[in-house]
C-alpha positions as CSV (number, residue, x, y, z in Angstrom):
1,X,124.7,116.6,137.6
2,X,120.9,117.2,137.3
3,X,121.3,120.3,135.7
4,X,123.6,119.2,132.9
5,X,121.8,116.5,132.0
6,X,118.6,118.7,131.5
7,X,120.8,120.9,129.8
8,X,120.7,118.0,127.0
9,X,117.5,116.7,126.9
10,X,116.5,118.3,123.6
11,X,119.8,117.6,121.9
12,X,119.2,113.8,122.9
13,X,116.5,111.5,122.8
14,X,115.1,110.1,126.6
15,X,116.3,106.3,125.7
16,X,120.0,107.3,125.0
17,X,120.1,110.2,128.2
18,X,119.0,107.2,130.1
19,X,121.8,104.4,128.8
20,X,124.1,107.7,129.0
21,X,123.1,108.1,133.1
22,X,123.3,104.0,133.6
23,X,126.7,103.7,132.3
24,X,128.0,107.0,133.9
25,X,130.8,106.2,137.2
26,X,128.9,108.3,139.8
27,X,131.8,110.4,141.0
28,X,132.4,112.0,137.5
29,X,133.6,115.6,137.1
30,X,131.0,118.1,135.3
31,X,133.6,118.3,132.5
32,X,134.3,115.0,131.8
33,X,130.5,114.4,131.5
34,X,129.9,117.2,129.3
35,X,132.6,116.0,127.4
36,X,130.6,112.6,127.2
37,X,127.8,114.1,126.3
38,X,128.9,116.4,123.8
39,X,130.3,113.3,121.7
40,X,127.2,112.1,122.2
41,X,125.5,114.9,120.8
42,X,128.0,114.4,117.8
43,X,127.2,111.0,117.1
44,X,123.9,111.2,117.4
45,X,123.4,114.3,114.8
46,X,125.3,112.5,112.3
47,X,123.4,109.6,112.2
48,X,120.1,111.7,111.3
49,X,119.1,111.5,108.2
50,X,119.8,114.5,106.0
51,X,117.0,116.8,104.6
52,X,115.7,115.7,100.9
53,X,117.5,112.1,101.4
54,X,116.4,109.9,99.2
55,X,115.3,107.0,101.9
56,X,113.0,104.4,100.3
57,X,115.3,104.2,97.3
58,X,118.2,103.4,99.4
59,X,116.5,101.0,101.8
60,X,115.2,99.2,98.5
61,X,118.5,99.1,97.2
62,X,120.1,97.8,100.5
63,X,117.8,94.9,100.9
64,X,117.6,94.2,96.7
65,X,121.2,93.7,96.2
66,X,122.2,91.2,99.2
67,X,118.6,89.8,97.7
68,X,120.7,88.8,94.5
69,X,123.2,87.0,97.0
70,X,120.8,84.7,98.1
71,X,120.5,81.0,98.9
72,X,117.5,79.2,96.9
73,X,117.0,77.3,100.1
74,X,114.7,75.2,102.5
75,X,116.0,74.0,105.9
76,X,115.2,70.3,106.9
77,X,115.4,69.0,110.4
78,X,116.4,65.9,110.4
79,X,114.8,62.9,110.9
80,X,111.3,64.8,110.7
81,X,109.8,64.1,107.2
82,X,107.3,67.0,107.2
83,X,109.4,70.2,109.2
84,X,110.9,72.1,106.9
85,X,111.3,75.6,106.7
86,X,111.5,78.2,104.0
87,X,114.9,80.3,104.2
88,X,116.6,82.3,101.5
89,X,115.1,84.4,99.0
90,X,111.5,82.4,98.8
91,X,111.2,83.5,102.4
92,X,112.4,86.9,101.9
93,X,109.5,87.3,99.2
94,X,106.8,85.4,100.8
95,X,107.6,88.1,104.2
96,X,107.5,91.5,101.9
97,X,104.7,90.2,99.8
98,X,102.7,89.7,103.2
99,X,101.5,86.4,101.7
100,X,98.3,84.8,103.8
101,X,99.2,80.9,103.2
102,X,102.9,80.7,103.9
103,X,104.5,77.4,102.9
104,X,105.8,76.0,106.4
105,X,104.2,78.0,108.9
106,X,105.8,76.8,111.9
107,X,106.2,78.2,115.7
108,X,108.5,77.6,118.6
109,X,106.8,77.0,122.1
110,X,108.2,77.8,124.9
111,X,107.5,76.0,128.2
112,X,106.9,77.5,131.6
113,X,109.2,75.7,134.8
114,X,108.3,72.0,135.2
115,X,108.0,71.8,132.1
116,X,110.7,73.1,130.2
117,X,113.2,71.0,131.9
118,X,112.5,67.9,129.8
119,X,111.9,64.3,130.3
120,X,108.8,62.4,129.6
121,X,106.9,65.2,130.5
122,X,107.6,67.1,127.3
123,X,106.4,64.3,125.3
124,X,103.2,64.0,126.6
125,X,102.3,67.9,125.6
126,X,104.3,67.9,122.4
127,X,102.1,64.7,121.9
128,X,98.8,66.9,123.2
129,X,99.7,69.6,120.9
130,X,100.0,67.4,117.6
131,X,96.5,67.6,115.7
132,X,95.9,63.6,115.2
133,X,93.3,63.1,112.0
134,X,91.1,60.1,111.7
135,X,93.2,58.5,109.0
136,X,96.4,58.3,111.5
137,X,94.6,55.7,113.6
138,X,92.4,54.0,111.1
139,X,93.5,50.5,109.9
140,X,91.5,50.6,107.2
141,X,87.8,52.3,105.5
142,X,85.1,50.4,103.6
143,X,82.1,51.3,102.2
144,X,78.9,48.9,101.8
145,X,76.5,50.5,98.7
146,X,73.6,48.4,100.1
147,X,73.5,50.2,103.2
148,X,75.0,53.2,102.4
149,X,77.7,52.7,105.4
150,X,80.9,53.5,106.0
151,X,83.1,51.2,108.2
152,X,86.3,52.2,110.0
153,X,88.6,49.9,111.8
154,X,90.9,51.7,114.4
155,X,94.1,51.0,115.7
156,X,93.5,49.9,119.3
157,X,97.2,50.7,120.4
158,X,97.4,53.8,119.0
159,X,94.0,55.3,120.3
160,X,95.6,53.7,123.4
161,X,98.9,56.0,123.6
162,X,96.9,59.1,122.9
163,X,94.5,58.2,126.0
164,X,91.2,58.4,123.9
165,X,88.6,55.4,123.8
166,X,86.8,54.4,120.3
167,X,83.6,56.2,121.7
168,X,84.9,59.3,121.5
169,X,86.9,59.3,118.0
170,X,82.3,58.0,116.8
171,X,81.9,61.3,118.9
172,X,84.2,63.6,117.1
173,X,82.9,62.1,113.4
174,X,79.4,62.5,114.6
175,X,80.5,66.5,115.3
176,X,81.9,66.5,111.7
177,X,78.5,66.2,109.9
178,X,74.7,66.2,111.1
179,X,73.9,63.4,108.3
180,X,76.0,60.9,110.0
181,X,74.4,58.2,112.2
182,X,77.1,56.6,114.1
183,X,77.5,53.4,116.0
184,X,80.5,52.2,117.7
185,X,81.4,48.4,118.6
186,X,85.0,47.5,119.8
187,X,87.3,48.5,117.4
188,X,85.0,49.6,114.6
189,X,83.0,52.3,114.1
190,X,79.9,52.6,111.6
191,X,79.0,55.5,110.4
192,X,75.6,55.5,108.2
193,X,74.6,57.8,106.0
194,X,71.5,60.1,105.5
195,X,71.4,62.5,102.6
196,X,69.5,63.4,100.0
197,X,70.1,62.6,96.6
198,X,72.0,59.5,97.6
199,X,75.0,58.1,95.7
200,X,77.6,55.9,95.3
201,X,79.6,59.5,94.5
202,X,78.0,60.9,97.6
203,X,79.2,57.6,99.6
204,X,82.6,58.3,98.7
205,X,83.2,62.4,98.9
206,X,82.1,61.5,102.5
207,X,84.4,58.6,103.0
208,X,87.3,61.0,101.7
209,X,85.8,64.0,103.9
210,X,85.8,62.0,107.2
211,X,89.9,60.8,107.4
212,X,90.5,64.3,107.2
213,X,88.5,64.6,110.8
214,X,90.5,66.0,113.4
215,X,90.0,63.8,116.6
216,X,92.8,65.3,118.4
217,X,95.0,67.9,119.6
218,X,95.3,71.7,117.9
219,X,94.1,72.2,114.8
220,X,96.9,73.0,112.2
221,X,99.7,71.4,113.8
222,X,100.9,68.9,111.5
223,X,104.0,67.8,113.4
224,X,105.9,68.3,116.4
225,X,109.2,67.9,117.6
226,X,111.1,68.7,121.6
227,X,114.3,70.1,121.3
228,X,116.7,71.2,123.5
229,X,118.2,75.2,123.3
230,X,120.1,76.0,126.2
231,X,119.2,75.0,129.6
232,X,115.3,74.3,128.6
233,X,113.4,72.7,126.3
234,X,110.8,73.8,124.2
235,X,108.6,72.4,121.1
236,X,109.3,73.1,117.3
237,X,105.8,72.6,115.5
238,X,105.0,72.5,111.5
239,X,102.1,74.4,111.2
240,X,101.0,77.4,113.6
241,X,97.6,77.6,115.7
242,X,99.2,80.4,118.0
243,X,95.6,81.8,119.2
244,X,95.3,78.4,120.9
245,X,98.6,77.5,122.0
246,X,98.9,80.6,124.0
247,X,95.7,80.0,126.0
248,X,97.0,76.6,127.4
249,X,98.1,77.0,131.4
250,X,102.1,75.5,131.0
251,X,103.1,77.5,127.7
252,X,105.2,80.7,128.2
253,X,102.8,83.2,126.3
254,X,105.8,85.9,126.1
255,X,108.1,84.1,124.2
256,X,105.9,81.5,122.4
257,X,106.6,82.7,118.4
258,X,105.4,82.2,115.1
259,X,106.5,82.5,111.6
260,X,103.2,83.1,110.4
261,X,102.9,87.0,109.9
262,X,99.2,86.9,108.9
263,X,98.1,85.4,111.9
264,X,100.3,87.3,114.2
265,X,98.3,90.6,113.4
266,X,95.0,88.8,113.5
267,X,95.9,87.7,117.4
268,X,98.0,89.8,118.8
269,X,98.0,93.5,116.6
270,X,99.9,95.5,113.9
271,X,102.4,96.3,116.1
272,X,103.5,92.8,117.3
273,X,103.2,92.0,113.5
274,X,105.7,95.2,112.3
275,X,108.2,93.4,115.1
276,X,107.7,89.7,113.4
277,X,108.4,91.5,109.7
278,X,111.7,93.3,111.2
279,X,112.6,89.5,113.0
280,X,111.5,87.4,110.0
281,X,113.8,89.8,107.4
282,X,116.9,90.2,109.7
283,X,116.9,86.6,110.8
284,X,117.1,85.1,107.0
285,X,119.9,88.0,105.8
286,X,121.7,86.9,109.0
287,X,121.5,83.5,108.2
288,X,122.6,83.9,105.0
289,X,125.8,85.9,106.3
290,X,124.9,89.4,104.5
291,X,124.7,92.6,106.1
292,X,121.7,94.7,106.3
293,X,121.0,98.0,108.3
294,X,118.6,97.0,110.6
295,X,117.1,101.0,109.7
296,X,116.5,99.5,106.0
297,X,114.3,96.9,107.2
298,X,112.7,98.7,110.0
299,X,111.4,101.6,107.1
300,X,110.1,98.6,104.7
301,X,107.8,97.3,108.0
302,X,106.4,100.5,108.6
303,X,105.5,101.2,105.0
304,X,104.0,97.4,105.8
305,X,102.1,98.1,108.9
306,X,101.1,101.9,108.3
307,X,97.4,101.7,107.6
308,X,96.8,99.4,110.3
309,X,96.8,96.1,108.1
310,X,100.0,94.3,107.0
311,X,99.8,95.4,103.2
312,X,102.3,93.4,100.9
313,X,104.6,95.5,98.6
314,X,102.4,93.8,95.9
315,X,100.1,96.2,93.4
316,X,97.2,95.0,95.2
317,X,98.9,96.3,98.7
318,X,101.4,99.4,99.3
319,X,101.3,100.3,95.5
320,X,97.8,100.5,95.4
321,X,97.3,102.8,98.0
322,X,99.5,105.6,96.3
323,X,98.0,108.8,96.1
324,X,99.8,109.4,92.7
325,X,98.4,108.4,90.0
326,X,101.6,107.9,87.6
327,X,103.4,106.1,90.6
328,X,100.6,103.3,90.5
329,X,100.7,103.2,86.7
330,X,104.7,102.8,86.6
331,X,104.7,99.8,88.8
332,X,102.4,97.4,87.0
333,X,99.0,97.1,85.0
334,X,99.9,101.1,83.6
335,X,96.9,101.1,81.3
336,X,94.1,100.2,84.3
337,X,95.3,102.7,86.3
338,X,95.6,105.5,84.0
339,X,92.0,104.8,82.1
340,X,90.5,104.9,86.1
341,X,91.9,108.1,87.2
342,X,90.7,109.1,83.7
343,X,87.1,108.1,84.3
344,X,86.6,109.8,88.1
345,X,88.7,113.5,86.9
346,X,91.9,112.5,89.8
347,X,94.4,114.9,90.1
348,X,98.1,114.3,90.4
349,X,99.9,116.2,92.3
350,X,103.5,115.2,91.4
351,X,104.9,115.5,95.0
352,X,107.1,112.4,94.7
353,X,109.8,111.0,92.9
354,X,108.9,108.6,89.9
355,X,106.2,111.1,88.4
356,X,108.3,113.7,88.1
357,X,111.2,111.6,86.5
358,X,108.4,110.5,83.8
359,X,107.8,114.1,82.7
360,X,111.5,115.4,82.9
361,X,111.4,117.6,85.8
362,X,113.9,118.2,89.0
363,X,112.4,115.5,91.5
364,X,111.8,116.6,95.1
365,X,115.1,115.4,96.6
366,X,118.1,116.2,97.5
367,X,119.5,119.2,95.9
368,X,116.0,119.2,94.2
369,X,114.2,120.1,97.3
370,X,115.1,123.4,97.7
371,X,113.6,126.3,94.7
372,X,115.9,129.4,94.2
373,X,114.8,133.3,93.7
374,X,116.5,135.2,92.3
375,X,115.6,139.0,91.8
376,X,115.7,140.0,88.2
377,X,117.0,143.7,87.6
378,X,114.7,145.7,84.8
């Protein structure tokens, strides 16, 4: 058996010998297995690409025409004013454009065992998790000009529930600035202040500064909410903080996602980023009941991800990194490219497609790929 299926292992690739060997009843004759393979062999050279095919216009066209098909949409969980999430065509664009501020970054954290079965338990983190600014447990900010204070009243209760005393919500304002002098008494804190060039203006950009201080929880996280998928329980977040979630001790670091592509590559690589690109396309086309060749959207990610940085196809991203001059200049902003390549003496090389279509000549695909000789008799 050995023997035959080294026989193969150039006319297959390692990942589909191996599926071939799993699935494979042991006391199989030599033919029969050949026979197997064989087909395989088949398959598997008709589904390679051809020589000369024209691959990025196809894949463009594959993912631009469902594109056309598209729901205008954002999906709202209900009952949660603040978590929605981008689907549809605005998502689609906002992925391929590799946009840094995404309009509802949100992630989906999974919980290692105790925790993930439910149960008060779950609120308490999903609570922990929620970043809580100053202006969710105020009652109420004044300002007195005279003594160039700020007074906040806190909600008692609330402060209560998230297990944090008044002295440490004067602590984390006091962190916020250096020109703060804070005093706390009961439920009020007094926060004076000590800059230079003093004014009522001053007194107020500060007020408006300090409900925006985050006294707990993780940073970004506007919202959270426990739901149930399967037999577990994880957390659904608006906004995404992934570098810290995944360093707490009861979340499940392998399966913990975000939407945010940006700051997937920042944390975890271009590769893990190239993965969340193929997810983040496939998932909305699916949703939207099209049909897409997962091939098509793989090619667009690694045309994404090639140099190392998530590039957008934007002119400031993949475009601009064409080594043809004309295919820069026939995308947008012609004149600014052409005039630079003027000024440094570039060369083009017309090795791709769109340059030679501008000056008339058989492009290097297909049936163009190949140049005849022909002997010519004197």
């Amino acid at each position: 058996m050995e023997e035959i299926y080294k026989e193969y292992e150039d006319k297959l690739n390692p990942a589909m010998l191996q599926e071939i060997r799993a699935n494979v009843p042991e006391k199989i004759s030599h033919e029969k297995l050949k026979q197997i393979l064989d087909k395989a062999v088949e398959i598997y050279d008709g589904s390679k690409v051809s020589p000369g095919e024209c691959i990025g216009l196809i894949a463009a066209q594959s993912i631009g025409e469902p594109g056309t098909q598209m729901v205008l949409n954002t999906f709202h969980f209900a009952g949660v004013a603040e978590m929605n999430v981008t689907m549809g065509l605005p998502r689609i664009i906002e992925v391929l454009d590799a946009t840094k501020n995404i309009s509802t970054p949100m992630m989906e954290i999974y919980l290692k065992k105790p925790y993930c079965d439910g149960g008060e338990e779950i609120k308490k983190i999903a609570l922990s998790i929620k970043e809580i600014k100053l202006k969710d447990v105020a009652t109420e900010f004044s300002i007195n000009i005279a003594d160039f204070t700020i007074t906040i009243t806190v909600d008692e209760e609330k402060i209560k529930n998230l297990s944090l005393t008044v002295s440490q919500v004067g602590k984390a304002i006091g962190k916020f600035s250096k020109n703060l002098d804070i005093k706390t008494e009961k439920n009020v804190i007094v926060a004076k202040v000590s800059q230079k060039g003093e004014s009522i203006n001053t007194l107020y950009k500060v007020k408006e500064k300090i409900k925006e201080v985050s006294i707990s929880g993780m940073k970004g996280i506007k919202q959270v909410l426990p739901v149930r998928r399967g037999d577990e329980y994880i957390i659904l977040t608006a906004g995404s903080n992934i570098k810290t979630i995944l360093q707490l001790e009861y979340v499940d670091a392998e399966r913990t996602i975000t939407n945010d592509i940006a700051e997937i590559a920042d944390v975890l690589g271009i590769e893990a980023a190239r993965e969340a690109i193929i997810n983040e396309v496939k998932k909305v086309i699916d949703s939207q009941g099209l049909k897409v060749d997962i091939r098509h959207i793989m090619l667009v990610a690694d045309t994404m991800c090639v140099s190392g940085k998530v590039k957008g196809i934007t002119r400031y991203g993949v475009v601009s990194e064409k080594s043809s001059v004309l295919a820069r200049a026939s995308f947008e902003t012609p004149l600014k490219h052409i005039i630079r390549a003027a000024v440094v003496g570039e060369e083009d090389m017309l090795t791709s497609v769109i340059e030679n279509v501008m000056l008339n000549q058989p492009i290097p695909i297909g049936t163009g790929l190949p140049g005849l000789r022909s002997k010519i008799r004197k």
